[in-house]
N, C-alpha and C positions, 0 to 999 in steps of 0.2 A: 504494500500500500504506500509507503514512504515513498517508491521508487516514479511511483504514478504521480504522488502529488507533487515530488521535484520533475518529471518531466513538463507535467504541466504547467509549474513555477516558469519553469526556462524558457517555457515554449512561446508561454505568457509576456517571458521579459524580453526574449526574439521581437515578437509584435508591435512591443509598444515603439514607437517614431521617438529619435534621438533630441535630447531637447533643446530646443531651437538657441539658439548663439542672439544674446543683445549687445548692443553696440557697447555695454562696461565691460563687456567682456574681451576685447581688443585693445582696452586701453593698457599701454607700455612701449616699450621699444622694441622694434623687428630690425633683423639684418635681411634687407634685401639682392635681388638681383634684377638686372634689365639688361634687355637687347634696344640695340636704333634702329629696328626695320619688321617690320610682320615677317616670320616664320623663320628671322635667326635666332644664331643660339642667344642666351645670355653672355654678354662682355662687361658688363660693370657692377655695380653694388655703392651701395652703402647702407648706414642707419636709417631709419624712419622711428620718428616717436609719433603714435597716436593721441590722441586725449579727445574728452566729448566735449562734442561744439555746446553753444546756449541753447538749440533745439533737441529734444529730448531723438529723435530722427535723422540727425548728422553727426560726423564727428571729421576732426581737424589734427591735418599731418603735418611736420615737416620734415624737411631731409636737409641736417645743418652738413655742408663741405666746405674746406680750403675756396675762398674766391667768389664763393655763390650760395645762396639757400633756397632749399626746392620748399614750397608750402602747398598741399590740399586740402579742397575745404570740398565736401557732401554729403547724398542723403543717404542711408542706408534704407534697406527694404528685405525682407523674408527673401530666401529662397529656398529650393528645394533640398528635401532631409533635412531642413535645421540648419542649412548654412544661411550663411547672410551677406547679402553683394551691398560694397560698397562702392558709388559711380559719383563723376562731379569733375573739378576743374583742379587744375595744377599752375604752378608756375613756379621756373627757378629764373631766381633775380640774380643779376652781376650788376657791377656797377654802371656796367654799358647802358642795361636796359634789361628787357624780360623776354623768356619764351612762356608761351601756353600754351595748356591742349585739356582735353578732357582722361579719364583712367577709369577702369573697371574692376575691382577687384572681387574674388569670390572668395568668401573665408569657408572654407569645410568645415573649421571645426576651429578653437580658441588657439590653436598656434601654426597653423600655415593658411597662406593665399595661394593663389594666381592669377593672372589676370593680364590686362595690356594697357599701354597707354598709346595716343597717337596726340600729334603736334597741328595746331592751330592752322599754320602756312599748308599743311598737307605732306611734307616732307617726310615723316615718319604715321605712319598708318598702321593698331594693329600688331605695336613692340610687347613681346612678353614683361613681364615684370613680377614677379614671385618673390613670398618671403616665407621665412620662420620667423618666433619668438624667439629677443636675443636670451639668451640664458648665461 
């Protein structure tokens, strides 16, 4: 009897949907990676720190480097199994001037992404961009 009532415990906790990732749940620092073009590999990296925007539905990145600072700001929204895409705008500033573009990110679960960013002018369309939680 025991054997039946743990199959069905397990079978039970198989069933149940994983539970869904909120936007407090990203907040800290990731080491990422990114490629400059749709379907290369990744060639650069750095940190990103997260933290939650003043809307309970966005939250706000940046990526501090030598010469430049990258910053994103969006909305988050459900997505499927319990992950949660973050989509929205970027920009790294030099003293020159600025690039932007829009990024997508998909969290699976509270410590990895993936996802793409492309570039405003049209230039890059489509670049992977993926992280971990630094640890």
């Amino acid at each position: 009897m025991k054997r039946i009532a743990l199959a069905a415990f397990a079978w039970i906790a198989l069933a149940l949907p994983a539970a869904a990732l909120e936007p407090a749940d990203l907040i800290g620092t990731w080491t990422t990676q990114w490629g400059n073009g749709g379907g290369e590999a990744v060639s650069g990296g750095g940190p990103l720190i997260i933290r939650l925007d003043e809307s309970p539905d966005a939250l706000d990145g940046s990526t501090p480097a030598a010469g430049w600072d990258g910053v994103q700001t969006g909305e988050v929204e459900p997505g499927p199994n319990g992950s949660l895409i973050w989509s929205g705008r970027w920009a790294s500033i030099w003293p020159e001037g600025a690039t932007m573009g829009t990024f997508r990110s998909v969290f699976s679960d509270a410590d990895t992404f993936t996802g793409v960013w492309s570039s405003d002018d049209g230039e890059i369309v489509n670049a992977p961009w993926n992280g971990a939680r630094a640890r």
